[in-house]
C-alpha positions as CSV (number, residue, x, y, z in Angstrom):
1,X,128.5,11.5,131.0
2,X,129.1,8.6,132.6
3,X,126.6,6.4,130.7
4,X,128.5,7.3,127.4
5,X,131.5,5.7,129.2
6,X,129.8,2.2,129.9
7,X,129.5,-0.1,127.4
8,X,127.9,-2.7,129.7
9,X,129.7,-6.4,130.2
10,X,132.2,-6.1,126.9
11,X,133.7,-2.8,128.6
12,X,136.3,-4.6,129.1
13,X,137.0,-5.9,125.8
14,X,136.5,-1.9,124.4
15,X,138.5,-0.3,126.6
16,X,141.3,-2.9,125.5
17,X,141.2,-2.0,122.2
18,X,141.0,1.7,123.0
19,X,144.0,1.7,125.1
20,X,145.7,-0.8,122.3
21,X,145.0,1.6,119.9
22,X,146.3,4.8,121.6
23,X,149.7,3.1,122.6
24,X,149.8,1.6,119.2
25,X,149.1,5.4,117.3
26,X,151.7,6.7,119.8
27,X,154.3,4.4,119.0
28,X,154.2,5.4,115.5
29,X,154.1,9.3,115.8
30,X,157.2,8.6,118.0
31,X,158.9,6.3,115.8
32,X,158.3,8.4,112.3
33,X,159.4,11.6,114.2
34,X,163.0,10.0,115.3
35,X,163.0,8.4,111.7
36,X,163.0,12.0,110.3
37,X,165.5,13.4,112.7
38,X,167.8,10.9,111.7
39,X,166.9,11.2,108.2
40,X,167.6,15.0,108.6
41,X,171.0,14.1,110.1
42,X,172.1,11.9,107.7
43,X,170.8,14.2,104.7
44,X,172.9,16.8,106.5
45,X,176.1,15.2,106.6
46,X,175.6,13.9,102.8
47,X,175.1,17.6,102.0
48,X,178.2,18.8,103.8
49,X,180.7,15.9,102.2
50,X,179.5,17.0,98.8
51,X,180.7,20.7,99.4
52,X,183.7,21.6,97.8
């Protein structure tokens, strides 16, 4: 298992990008999921001023 983890002298450069791209990917999923709470929120009180 190990040798499937080393990708000789530009490990550095792919682990980088690795850990770039999981930060990255886990910034969005955050982001879109408070987007939609607040979207809910907002649709919610929209919803409730239009009652009569």
């Amino acid at each position: 298992m190990p040798e499937l983890l080393d990708f000789g002298k530009n490990s550095i450069f792919i682990w980088t990008c690795y850990g770039t791209t999981i930060v990255v990917l886990g910034a969005m999923i955050t982001t879109s999921i408070r987007k939609k709470k607040l979207a809910r929120k907002a649709l919610a009180r929209v919803l409730e001023e239009q009652k009569p």
